[in-house]
C-alpha positions as CSV (number, residue, x, y, z in Angstrom):
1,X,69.4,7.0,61.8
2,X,66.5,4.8,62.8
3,X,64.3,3.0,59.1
4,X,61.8,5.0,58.0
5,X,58.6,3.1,58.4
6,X,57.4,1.4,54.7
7,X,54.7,3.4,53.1
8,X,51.3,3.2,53.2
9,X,50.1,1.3,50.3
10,X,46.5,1.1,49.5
11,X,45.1,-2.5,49.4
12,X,42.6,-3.5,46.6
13,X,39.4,-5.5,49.0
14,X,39.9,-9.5,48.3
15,X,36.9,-10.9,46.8
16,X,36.0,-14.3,48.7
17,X,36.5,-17.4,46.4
18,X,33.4,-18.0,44.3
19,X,32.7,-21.4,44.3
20,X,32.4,-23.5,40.7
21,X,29.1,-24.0,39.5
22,X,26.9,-26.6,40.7
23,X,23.8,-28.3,38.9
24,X,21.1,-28.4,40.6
25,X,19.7,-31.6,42.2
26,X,18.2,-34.3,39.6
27,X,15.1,-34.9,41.5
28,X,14.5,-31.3,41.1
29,X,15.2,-31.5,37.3
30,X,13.2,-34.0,37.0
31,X,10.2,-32.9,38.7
32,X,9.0,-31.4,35.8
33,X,8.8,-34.3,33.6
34,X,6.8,-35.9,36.2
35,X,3.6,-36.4,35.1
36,X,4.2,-37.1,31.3
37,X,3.8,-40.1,29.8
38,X,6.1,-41.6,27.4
39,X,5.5,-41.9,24.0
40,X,7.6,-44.8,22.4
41,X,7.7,-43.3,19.1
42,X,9.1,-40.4,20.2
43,X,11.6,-42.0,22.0
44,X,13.0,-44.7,19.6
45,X,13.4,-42.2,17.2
46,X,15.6,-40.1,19.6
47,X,17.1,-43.4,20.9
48,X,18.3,-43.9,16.9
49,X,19.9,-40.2,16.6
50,X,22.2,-41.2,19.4
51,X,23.2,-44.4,18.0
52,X,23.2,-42.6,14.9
53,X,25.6,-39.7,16.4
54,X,27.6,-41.7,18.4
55,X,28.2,-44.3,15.3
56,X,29.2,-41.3,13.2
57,X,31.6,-40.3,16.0
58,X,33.4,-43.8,16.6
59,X,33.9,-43.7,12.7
60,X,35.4,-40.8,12.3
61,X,37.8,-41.7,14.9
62,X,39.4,-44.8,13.4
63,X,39.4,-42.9,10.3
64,X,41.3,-40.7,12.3
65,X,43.2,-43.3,13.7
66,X,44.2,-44.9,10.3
67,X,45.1,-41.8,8.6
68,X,48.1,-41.6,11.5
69,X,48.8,-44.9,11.3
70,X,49.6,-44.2,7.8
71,X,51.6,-41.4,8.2
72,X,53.7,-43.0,10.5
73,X,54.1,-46.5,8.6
74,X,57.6,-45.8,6.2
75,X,57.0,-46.7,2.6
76,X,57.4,-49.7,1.0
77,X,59.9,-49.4,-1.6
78,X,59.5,-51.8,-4.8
């Protein structure tokens, strides 16, 4: 008896890849800041919430840091 030929099975369409996102270029970006002109206050004060921030970040991490070092160190006993 010869095999029966397989079924036909209905195939779902395959979507082509999508590719990631991708930023647009920083010239374009930028264009729109073009013509302004700085103002120094403005930016110091943005300049010292960064520090700020990033100050506040590096703390928290060697408080981080400490607080395993801690838990790993074996008590001293008396």
């Amino acid at each position: 008896m010869p095999p029966s030929p397989p079924a036909a099975v209905p195939v779902a369409p395959v979507e082509p890849r999508r590719d990631e996102y991708t930023p647009p270029p920083v010239a374009e970006v930028l264009a729109a800041y073009a013509g302004r002109k700085i103002d120094g206050a403005t930016a110091a004060r943005g300049a010292a919430q960064v520090r700020e921030s990033l100050n506040a970040a590096r703390a928290a991490v060697a408080q981080r840091r400490a607080a395993r070092r801690a838990v790993r160190r074996p008590l001293k006993s008396a």
